[in-house]
C-alpha positions in Angstrom: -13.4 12.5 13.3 -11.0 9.7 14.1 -10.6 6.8 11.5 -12.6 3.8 13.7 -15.5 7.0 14.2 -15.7 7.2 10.7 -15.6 3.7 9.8 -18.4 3.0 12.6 -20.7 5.8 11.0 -20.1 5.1 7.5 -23.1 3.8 5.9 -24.6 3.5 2.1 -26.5 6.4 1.2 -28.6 6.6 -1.8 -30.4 9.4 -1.5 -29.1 13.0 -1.8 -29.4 16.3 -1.3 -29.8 19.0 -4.2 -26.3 20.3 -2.8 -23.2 20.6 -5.0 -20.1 19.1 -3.9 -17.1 21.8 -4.2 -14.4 20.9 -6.7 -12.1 21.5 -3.6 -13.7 18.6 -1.7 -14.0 16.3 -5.4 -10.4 17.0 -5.3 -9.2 16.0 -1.5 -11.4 13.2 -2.3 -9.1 12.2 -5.1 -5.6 12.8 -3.9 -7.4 10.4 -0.8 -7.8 7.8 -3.4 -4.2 8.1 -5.3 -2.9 7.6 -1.6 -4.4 3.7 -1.3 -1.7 0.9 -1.3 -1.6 -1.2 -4.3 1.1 -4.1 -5.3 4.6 -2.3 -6.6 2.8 0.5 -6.0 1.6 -0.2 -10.0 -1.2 1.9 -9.2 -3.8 0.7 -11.5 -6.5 2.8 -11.2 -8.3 5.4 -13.5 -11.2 7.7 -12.1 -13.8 9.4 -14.1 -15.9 12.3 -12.3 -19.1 12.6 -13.4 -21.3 15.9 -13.1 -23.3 16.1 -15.8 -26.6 14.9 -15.8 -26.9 13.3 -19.1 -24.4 11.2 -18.6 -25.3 10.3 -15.2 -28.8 9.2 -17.0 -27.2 6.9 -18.9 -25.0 5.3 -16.6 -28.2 4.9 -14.2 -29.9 2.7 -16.8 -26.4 0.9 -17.2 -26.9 0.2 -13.8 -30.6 -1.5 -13.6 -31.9 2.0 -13.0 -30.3 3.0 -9.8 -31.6 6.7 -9.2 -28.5 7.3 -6.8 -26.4 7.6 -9.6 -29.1 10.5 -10.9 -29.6 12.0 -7.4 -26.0 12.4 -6.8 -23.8 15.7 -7.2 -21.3 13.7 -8.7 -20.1 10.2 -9.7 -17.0 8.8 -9.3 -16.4 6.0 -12.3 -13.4 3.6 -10.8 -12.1 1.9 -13.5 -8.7 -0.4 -13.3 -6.1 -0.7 -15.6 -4.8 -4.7 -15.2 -2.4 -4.2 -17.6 -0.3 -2.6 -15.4 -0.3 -4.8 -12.6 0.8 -7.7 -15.0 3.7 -5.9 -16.1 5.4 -7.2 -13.0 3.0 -9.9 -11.6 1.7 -11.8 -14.3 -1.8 -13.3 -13.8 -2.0 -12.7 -10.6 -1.4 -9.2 -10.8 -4.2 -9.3 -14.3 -6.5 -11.4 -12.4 -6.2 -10.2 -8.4 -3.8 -7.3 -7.2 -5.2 -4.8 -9.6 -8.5 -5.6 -8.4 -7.7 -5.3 -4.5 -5.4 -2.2 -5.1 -8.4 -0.5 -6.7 -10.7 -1.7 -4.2 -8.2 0.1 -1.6 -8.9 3.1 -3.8 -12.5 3.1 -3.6 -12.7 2.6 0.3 -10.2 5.8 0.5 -12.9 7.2 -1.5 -15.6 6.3 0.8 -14.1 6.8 4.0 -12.9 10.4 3.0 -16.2 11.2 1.5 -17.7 10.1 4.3 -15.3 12.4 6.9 -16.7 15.5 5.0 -19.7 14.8 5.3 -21.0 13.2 2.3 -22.7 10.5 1.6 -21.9 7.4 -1.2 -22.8 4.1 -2.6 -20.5 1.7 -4.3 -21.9 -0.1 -6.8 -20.5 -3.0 -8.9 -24.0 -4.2 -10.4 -24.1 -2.5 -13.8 -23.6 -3.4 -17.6 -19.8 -3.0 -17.9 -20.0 -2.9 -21.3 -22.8 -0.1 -21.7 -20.7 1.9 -18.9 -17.3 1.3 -21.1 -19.1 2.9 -24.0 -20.7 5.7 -22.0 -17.7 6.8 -20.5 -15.5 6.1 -23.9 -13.0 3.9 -22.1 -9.8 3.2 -24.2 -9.4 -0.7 -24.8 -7.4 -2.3 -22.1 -9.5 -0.2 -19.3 -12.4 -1.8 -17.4 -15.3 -0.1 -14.6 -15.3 -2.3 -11.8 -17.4 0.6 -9.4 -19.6 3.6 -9.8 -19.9 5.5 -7.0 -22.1 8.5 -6.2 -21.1 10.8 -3.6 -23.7 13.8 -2.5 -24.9 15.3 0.6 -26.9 12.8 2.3 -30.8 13.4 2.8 -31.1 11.0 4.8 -29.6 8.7 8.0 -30.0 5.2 6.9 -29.6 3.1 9.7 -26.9 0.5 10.5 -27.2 -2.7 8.4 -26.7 -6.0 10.7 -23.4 -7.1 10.3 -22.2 -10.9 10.9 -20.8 -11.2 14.9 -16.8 -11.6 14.9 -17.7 -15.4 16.1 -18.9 -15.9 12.7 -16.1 -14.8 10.6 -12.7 -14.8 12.3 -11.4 -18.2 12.6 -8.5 -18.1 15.0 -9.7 -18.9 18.3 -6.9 -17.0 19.9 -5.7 -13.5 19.2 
């Protein structure tokens, strides 16, 4: 599948298939995510993978209850670290550039998962606090996305987009 195939087809899945993912494909999936651009190439990310399904409980009632985190074969904690982007940046690397270089990250994530066949979700709506103390996160390291990754039982159709009229705002290319 070609990159602009797999964008186009990419879509949020929440619901899953009883299927475990291989810990050759939670790998590939991983090196995809290490390979994101991010500002000095700081890299300021941290991933936790999530099987087990205690721990996936908890982190679904971090998370207002979200059963995709449940459903899923595995979840993929992105956490950032901005202390490394400020080494060299400042603020803005505390406050922005560890933020978009993890983003980066997370849509290597997607996109890959989504190439093999899987589905995901990103989420950002959940109690960072309660997820900081579920996953035992040293001090210094925040979750900014939980995202779980499964075999998708579903299709969920396209969600309406806003036209290219609406959001670039250069009238000439």
């Amino acid at each position: 599948m070609e990159i602009p195939e797999c964008i186009l087809r990419r879509k949020s899945v929440r619901n899953f298939l009883e299927k475990e993912i291989s810990d050759q494909d939670i790998e590939i999936i991983l090196k995809s995510a290490i390979l994101a651009p991010s500002a000095g190439n700081l890299q300021p990310w941290n991933f936790i993978v999530i099987k087990d399904t205690a721990t996936k409980l908890k982190l679904s009632e971090a998370a207002s209850n979200q059963k995709s985190i449940i459903m899923s074969s595995v979840v993929f904690a992105i956490c950032v670290e901005p202390s490394r982007s400020a080494t060299r940046y400042g603020e803005r690397g505390t406050n922005l550039y560890c933020f978009q270089d993890t983003a980066a990250a997370i849509m290597n994530i997607i996109l890959t998962a989504a190439h093999n066949g899987l589905g995901s979700c990103w989420i950002g709506a959940f109690n960072e606090e309660m997820a900081s103390k579920i996953l035992e996160l040293p001090q210094g390291i925040r979750p900014i996305a939980l995202l779980p990754v499964g075999y998708p039982s579903e299709t969920p159709s396209q969600r309406p987009r806003r036209p290219l009229n609406e959001v670039v705002h250069k009238e000439k290319w």
